[in-house]
KELUM-964506 format. One record per residue (C-alpha): residue number from 1; residue in one letter; x, y, z. Coordinates in Angstrom, 2 decimals. Layout:
<sites>
@nr: NUM, rest: A, px: X, py: Y, pz: Z
...
</sites>
This chain:
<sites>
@nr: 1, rest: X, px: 19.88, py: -78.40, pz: -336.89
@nr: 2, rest: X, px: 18.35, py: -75.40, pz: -335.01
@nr: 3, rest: X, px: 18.01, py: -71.74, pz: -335.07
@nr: 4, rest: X, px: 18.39, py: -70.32, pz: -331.29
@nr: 5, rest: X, px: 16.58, py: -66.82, pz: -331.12
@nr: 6, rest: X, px: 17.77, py: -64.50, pz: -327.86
@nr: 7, rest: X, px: 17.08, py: -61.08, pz: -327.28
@nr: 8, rest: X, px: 15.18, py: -58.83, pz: -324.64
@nr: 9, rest: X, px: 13.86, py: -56.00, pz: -326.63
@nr: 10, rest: X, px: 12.39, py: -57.82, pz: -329.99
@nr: 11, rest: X, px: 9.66, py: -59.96, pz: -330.53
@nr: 12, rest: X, px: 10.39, py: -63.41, pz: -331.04
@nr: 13, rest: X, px: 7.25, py: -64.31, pz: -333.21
@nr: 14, rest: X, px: 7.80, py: -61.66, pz: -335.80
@nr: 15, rest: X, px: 11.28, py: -62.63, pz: -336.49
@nr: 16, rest: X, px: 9.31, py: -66.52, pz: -336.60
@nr: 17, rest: X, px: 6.88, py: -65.99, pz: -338.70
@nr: 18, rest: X, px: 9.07, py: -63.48, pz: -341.12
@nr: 19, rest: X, px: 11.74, py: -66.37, pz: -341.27
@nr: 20, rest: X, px: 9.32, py: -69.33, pz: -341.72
@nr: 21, rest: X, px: 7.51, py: -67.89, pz: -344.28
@nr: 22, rest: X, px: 11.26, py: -68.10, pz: -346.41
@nr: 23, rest: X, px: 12.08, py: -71.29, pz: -344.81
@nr: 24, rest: X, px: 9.39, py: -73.09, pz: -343.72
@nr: 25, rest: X, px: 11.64, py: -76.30, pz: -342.32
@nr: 26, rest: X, px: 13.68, py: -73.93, pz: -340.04
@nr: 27, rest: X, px: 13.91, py: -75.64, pz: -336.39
@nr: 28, rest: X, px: 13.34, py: -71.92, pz: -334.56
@nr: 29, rest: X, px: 14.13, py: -71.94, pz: -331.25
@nr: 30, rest: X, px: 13.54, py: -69.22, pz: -328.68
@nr: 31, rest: X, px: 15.98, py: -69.13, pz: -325.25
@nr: 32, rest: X, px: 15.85, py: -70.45, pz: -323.16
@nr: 33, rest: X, px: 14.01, py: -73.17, pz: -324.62
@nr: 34, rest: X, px: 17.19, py: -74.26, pz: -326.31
@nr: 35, rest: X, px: 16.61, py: -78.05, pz: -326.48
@nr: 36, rest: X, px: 19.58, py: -79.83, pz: -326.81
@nr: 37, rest: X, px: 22.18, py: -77.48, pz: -327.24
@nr: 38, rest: X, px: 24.87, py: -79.52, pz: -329.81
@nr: 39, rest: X, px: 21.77, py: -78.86, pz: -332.64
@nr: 40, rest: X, px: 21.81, py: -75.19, pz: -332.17
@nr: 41, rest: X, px: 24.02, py: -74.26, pz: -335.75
@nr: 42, rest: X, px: 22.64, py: -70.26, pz: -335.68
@nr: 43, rest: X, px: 22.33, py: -67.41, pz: -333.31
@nr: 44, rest: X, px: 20.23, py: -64.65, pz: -333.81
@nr: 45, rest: X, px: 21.42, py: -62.38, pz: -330.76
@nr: 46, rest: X, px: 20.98, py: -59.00, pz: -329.22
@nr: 47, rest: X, px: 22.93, py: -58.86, pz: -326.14
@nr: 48, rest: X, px: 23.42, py: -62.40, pz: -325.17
@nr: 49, rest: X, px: 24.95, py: -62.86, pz: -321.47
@nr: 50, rest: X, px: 28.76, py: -63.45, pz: -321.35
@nr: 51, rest: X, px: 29.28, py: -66.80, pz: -322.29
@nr: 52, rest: X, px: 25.96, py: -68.13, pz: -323.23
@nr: 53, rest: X, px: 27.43, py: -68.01, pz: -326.78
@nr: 54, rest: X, px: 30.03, py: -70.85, pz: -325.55
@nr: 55, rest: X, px: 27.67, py: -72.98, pz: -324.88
@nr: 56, rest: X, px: 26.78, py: -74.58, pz: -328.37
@nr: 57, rest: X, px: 29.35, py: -76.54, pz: -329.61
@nr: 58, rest: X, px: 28.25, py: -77.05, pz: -333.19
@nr: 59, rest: X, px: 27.37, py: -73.30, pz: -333.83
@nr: 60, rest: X, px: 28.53, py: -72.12, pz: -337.39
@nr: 61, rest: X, px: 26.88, py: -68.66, pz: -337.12
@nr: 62, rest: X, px: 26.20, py: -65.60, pz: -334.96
@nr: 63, rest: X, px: 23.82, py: -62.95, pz: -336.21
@nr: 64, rest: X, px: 23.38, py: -59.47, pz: -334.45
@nr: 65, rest: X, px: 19.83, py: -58.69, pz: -334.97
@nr: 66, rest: X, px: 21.19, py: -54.98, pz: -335.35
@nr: 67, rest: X, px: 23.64, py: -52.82, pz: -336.89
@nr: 68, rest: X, px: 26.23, py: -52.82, pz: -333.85
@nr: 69, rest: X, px: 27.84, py: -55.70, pz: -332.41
@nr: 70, rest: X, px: 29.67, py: -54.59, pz: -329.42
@nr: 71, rest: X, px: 26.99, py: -56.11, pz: -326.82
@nr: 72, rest: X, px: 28.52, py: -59.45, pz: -328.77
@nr: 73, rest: X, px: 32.16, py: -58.55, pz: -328.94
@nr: 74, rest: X, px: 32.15, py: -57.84, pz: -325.34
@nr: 75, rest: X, px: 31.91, py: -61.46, pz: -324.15
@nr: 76, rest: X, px: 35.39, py: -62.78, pz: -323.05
@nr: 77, rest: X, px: 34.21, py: -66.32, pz: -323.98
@nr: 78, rest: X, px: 33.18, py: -65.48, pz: -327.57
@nr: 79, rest: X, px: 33.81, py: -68.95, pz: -329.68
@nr: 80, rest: X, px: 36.64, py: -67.45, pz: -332.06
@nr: 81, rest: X, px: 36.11, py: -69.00, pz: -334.72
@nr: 82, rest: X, px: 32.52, py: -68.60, pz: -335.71
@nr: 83, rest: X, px: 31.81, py: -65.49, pz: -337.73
@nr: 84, rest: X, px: 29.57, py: -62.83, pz: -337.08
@nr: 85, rest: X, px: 27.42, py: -60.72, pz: -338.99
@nr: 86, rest: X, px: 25.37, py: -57.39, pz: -338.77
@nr: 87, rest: X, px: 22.00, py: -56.20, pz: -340.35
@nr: 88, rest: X, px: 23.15, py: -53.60, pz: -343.04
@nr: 89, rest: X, px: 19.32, py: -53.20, pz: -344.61
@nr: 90, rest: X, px: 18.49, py: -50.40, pz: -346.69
@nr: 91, rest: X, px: 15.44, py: -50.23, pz: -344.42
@nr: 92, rest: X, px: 17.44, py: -49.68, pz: -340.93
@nr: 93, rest: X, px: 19.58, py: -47.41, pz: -343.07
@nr: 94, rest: X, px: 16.33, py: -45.23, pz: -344.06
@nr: 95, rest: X, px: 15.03, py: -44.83, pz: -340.31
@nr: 96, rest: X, px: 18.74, py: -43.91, pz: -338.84
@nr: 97, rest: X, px: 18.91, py: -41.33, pz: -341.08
@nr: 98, rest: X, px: 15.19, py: -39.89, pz: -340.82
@nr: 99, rest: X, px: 15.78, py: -39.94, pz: -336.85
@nr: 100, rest: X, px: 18.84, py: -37.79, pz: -337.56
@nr: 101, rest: X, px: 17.20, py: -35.41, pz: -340.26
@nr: 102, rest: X, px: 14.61, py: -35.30, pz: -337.99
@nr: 103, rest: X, px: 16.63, py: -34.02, pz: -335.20
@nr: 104, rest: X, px: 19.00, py: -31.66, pz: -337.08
@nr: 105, rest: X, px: 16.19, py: -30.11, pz: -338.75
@nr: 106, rest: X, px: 14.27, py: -29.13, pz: -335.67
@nr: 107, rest: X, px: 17.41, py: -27.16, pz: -334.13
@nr: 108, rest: X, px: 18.98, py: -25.99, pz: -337.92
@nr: 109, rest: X, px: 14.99, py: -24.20, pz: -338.19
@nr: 110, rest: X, px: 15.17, py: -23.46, pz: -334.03
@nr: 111, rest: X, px: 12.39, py: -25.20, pz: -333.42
@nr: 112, rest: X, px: 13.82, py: -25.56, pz: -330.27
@nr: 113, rest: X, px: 13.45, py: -21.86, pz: -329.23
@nr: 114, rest: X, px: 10.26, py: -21.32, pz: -330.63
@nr: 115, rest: X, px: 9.14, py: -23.93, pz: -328.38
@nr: 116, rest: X, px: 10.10, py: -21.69, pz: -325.71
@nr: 117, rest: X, px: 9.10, py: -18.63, pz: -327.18
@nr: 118, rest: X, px: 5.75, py: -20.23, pz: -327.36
@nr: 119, rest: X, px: 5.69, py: -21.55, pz: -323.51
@nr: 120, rest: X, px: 6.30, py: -17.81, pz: -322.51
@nr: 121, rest: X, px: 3.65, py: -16.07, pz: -324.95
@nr: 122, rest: X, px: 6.15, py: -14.78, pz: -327.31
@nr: 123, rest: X, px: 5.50, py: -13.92, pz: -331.17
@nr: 124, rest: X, px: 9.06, py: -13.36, pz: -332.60
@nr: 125, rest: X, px: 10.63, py: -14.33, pz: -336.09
@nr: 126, rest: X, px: 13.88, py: -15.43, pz: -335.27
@nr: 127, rest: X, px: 17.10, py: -15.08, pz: -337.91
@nr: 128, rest: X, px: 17.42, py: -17.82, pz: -339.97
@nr: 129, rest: X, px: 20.89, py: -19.34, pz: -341.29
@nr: 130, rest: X, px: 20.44, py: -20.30, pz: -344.21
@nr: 131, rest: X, px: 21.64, py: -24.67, pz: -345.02
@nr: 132, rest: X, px: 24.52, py: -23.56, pz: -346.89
@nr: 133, rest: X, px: 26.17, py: -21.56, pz: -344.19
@nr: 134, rest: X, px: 25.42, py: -24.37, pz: -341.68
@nr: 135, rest: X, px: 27.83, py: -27.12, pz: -341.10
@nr: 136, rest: X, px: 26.49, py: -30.52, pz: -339.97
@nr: 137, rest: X, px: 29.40, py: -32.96, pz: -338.71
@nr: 138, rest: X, px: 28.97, py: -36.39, pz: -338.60
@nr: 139, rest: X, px: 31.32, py: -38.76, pz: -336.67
@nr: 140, rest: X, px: 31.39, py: -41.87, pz: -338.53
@nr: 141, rest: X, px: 31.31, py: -42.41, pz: -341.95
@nr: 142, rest: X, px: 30.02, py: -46.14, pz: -342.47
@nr: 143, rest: X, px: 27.17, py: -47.02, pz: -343.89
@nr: 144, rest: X, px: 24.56, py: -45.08, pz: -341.51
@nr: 145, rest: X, px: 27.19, py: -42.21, pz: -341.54
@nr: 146, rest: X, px: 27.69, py: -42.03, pz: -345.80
@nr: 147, rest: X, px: 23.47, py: -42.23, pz: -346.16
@nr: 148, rest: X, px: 23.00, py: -39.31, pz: -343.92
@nr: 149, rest: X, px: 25.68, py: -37.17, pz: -345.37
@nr: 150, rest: X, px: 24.88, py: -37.52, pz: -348.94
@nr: 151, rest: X, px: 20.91, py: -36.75, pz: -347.84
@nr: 152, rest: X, px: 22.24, py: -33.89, pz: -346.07
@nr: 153, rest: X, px: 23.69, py: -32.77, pz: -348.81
@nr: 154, rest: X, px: 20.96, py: -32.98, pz: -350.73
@nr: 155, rest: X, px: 19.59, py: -30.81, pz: -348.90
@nr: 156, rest: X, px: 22.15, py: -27.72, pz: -349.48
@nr: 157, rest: X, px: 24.10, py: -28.07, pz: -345.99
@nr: 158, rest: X, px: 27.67, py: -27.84, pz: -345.97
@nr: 159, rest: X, px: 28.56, py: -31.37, pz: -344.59
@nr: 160, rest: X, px: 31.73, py: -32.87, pz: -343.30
@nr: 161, rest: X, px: 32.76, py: -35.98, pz: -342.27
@nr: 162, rest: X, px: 35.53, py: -37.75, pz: -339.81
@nr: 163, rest: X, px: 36.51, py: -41.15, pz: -339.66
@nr: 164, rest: X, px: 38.95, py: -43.52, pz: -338.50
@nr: 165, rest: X, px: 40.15, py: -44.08, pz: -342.40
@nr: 166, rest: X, px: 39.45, py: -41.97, pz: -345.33
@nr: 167, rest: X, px: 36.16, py: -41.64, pz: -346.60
@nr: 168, rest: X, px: 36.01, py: -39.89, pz: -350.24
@nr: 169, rest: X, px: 32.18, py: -38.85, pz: -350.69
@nr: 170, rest: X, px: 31.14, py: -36.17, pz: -353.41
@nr: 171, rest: X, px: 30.19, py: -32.95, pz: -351.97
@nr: 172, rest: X, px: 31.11, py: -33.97, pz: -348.31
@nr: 173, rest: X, px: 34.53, py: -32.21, pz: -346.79
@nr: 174, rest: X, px: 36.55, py: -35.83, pz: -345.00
@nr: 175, rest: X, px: 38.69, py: -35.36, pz: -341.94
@nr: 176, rest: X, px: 40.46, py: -38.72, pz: -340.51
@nr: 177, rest: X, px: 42.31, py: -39.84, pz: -337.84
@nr: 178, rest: X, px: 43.56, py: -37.91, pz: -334.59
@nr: 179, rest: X, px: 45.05, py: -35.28, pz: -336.63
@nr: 180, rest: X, px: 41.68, py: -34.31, pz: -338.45
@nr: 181, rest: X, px: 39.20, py: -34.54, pz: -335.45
@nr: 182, rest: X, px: 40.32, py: -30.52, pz: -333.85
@nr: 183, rest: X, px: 39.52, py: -29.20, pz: -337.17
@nr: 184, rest: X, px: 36.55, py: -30.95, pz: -337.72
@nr: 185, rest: X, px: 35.61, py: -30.06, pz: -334.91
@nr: 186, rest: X, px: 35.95, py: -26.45, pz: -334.98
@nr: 187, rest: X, px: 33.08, py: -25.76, pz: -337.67
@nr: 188, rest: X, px: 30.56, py: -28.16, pz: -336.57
@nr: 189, rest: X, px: 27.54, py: -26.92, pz: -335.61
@nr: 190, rest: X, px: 25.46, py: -30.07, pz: -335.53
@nr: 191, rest: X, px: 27.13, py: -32.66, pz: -334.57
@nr: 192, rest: X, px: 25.62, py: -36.30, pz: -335.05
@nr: 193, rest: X, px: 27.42, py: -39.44, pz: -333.84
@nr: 194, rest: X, px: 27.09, py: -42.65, pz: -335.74
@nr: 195, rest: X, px: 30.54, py: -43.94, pz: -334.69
@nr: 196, rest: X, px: 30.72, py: -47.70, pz: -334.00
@nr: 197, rest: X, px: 31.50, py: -48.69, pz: -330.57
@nr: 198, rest: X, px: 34.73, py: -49.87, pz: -329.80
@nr: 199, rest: X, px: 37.70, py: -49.52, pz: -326.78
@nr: 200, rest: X, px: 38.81, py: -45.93, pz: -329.08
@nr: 201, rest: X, px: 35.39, py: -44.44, pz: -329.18
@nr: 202, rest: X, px: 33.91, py: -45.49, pz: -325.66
@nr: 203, rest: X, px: 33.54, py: -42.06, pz: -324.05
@nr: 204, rest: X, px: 35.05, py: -40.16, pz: -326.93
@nr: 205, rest: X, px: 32.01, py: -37.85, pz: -326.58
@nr: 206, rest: X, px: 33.75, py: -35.96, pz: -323.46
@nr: 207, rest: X, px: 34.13, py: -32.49, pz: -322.03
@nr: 208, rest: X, px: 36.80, py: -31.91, pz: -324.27
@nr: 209, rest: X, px: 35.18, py: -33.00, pz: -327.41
@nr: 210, rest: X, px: 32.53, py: -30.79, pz: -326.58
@nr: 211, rest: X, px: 34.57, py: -27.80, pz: -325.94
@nr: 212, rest: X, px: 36.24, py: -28.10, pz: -328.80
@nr: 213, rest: X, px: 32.35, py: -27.94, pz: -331.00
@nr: 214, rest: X, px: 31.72, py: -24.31, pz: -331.72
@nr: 215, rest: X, px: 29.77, py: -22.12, pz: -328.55
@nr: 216, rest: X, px: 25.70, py: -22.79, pz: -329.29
@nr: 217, rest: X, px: 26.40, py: -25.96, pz: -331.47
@nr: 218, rest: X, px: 24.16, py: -29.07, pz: -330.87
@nr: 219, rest: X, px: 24.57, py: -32.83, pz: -330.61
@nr: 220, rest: X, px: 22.77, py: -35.52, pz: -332.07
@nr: 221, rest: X, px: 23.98, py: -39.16, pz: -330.42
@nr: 222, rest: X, px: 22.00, py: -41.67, pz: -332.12
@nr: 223, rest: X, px: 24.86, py: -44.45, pz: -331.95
@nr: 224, rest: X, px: 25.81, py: -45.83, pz: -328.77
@nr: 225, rest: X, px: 25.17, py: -44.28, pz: -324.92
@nr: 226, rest: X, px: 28.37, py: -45.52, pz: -324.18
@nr: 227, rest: X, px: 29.87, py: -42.86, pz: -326.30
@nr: 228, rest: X, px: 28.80, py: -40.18, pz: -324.17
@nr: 229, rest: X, px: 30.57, py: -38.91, pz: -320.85
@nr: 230, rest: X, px: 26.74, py: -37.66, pz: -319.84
@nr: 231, rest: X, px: 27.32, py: -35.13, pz: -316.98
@nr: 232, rest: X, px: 29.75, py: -33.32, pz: -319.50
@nr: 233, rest: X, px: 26.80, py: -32.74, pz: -321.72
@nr: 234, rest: X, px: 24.66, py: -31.89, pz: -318.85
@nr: 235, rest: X, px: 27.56, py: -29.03, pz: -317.97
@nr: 236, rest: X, px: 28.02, py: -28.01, pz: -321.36
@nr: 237, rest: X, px: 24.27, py: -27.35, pz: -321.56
@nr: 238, rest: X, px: 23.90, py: -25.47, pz: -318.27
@nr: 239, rest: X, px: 27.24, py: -23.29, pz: -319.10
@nr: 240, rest: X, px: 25.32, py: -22.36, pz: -322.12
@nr: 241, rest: X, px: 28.22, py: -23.66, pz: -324.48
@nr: 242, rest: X, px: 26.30, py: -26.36, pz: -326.27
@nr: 243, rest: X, px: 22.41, py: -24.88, pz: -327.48
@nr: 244, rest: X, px: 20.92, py: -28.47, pz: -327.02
@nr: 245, rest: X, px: 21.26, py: -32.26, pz: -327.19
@nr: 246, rest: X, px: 18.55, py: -34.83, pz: -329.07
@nr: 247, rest: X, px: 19.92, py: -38.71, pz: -327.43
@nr: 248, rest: X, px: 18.19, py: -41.57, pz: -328.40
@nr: 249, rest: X, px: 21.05, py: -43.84, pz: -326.57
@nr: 250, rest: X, px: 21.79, py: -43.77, pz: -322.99
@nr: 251, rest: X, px: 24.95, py: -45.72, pz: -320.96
@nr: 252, rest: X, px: 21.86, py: -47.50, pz: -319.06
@nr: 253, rest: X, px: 18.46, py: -48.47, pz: -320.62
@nr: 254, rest: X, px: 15.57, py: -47.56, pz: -319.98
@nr: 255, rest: X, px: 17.01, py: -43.96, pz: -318.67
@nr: 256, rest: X, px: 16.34, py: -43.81, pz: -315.19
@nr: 257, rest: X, px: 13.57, py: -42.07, pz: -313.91
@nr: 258, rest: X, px: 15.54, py: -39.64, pz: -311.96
@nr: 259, rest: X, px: 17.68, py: -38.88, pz: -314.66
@nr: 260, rest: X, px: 18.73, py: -35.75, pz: -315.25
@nr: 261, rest: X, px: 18.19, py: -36.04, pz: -318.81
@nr: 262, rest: X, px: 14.09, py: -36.01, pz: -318.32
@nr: 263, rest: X, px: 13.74, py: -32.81, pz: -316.93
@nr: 264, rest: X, px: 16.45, py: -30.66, pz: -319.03
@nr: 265, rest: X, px: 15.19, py: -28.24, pz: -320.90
@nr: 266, rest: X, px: 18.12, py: -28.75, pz: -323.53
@nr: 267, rest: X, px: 17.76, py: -32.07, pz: -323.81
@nr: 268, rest: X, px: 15.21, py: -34.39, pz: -326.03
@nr: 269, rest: X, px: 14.71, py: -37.39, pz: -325.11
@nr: 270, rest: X, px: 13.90, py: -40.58, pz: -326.99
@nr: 271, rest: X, px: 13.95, py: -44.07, pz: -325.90
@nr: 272, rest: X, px: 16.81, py: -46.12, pz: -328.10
@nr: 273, rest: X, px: 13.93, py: -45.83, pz: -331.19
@nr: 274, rest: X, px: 16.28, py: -44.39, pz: -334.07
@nr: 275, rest: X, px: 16.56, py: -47.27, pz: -336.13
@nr: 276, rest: X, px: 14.28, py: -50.48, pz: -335.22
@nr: 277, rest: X, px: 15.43, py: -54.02, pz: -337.16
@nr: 278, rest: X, px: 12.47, py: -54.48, pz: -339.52
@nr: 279, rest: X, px: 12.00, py: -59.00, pz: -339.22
@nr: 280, rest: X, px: 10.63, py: -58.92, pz: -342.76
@nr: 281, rest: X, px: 13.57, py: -56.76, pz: -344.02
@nr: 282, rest: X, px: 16.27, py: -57.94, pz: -342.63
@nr: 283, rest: X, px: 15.29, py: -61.98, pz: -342.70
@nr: 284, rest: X, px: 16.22, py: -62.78, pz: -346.59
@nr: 285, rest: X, px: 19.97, py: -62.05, pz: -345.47
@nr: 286, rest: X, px: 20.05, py: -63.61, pz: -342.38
@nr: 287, rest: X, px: 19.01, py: -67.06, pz: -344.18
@nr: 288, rest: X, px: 21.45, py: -66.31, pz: -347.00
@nr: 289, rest: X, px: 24.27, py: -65.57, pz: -344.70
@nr: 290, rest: X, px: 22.90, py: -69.40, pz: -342.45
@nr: 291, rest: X, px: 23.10, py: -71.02, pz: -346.34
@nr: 292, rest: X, px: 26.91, py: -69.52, pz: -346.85
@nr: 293, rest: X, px: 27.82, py: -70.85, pz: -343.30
@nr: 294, rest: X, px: 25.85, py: -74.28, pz: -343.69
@nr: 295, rest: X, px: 28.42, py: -74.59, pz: -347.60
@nr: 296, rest: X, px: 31.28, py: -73.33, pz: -345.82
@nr: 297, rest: X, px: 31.29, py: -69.51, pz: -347.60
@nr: 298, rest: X, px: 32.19, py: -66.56, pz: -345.95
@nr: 299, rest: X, px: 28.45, py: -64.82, pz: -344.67
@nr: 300, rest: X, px: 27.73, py: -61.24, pz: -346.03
@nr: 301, rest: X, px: 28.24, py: -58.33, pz: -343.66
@nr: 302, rest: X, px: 30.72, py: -59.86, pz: -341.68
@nr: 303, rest: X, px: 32.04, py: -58.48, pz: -338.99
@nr: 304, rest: X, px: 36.22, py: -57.98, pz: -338.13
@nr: 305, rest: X, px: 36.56, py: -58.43, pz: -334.34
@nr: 306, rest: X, px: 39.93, py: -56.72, pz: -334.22
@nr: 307, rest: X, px: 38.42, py: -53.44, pz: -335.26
@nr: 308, rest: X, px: 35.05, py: -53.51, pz: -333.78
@nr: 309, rest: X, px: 32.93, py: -53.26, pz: -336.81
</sites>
């Protein structure tokens, strides 16, 4: 039986020679050189075309070769009864949240407008807040979401958290549900989105969310583009109610080069590099999880359809 490997943005030899060097009998297979398609038993996907998935009838496993799965769950003709799983690997977990760290840091020490103070000539010390009296809010509190806010933390900021059930993490302040998201809101100063994407958070990033973020208060998107309603950000930045944006996830990839994004002077830009699936990571699992499947178990990191995640 076969491994089929699909995806447009990694490399198909690393993930080879990372999983062969575990398993040197594994039949790897990269699409669309799929040979006969009733020995493919494994799929190790990033954004697989609607159906293609159907097309194996003897498939036992489907692997997302990242953290999210909605570029899977988004295919009408998924095969129902094969499970899926995600990479949860302390690696991708490290690199989300440097990327965010990264980001908040630069605008919590206003790197941002020295940059500009710099373009014009200017030699000012600017007020500094100190981390205490800054609140970083982080939507989503899973496993990228808990890392960050515990290293934030760590760090002396005051940190809260919202999510979609409640999330009890020492030293973080937890808001849930609809009736928790206006006051979490409302003292977020940073806020970073690490929310899963699913039909309730698709465009939850909107003019009114923004509004609702203190005036001068930043936003980190590291999740999902399709989280963002992107000229609202552009007209929060322009009104001067949001200070400045860091995206490293856009609703269409690569960002267009006319987009607006580019040129704003609010905006960083970064092309969908936040968190990169390491193959010699992240392959032990994947052939533990293709063992379970092969004996019938239940793979590790699986995924629940019905909520997204």
């Amino acid at each position: 039986m076969a491994l089929l490997f699909k995806s447009h943005l990694d490399d198909p030899e690393a993930w080879r020679r990372a999983l062969l060097a575990l398993e040197p009998d594994l039949d790897f297979r990269v699409w669309p050189e799929t040979g006969a398609r009733d020995e493919i038993e494994a799929a190790l996907v990033w954004a697989p075309e609607p159906g293609d998935l159907a097309r194996y009838p003897n498939l036992r496993l489907i692997a997302s070769l990242g953290a999210g799965v909605d570029n899977i769950l988004s295919d009408p003709d998924l095969p129902a009864e094969v499970p899926i799983t995600r990479i949860i690997d302390p690696d991708l977990t490290r690199q989300m949240s440097e990327y965010a760290l990264t980001q908040i840091l630069r605008f919590h020490r206003r790197m941002d407008d020295y940059e500009r103070q710099q373009r014009a000539g200017v030699w000012r010390v600017l007020a500094q807040p100190l981390t205490a009296e800054r609140r970083v809010g982080i939507l989503g509190l899973g496993v990228l979401g808990s890392d960050l806010a515990r290293k934030l933390a760590a760090l002396g900021f005051d940190v809260a958290g919202w999510s979609r059930t409640p999330k009890e993490i020492e030293g973080i302040t937890g808001f849930t549900g609809e009736e928790g998201l206006e006051g979490f809101l409302t003292g977020t100063e940073i806020l970073v989105c690490l929310l899963p994407l699913t039909p309730e958070t698709e465009g939850i990033l909107d003019k009114d969310l923004l509004a609702a973020l203190p005036e001068g208060a930043y936003l980190v998107n590291c999740a999902r583009g399709e989280h963002l309603i992107e000229k609202d950000l552009v007209a929060a930045l322009d009104e001067g109610r949001l200070a400045g944006a860091a995206l490293d996830v856009y609703r269409a990839e690569p960002l267009a080069p006319d987009h607006p994004f580019w040129a704003h002077p609010k905006v960083i830009v970064t092309p969908h590099c936040a968190s990169v699936t390491t193959p010699a990571s992240s392959a032990p699992q994947f052939l533990d999880n293709l063992k379970r499947a092969r004996a019938g178990r239940a793979p590790s990191n699986l995924v629940d359809p019905s909520r997204g995640y």
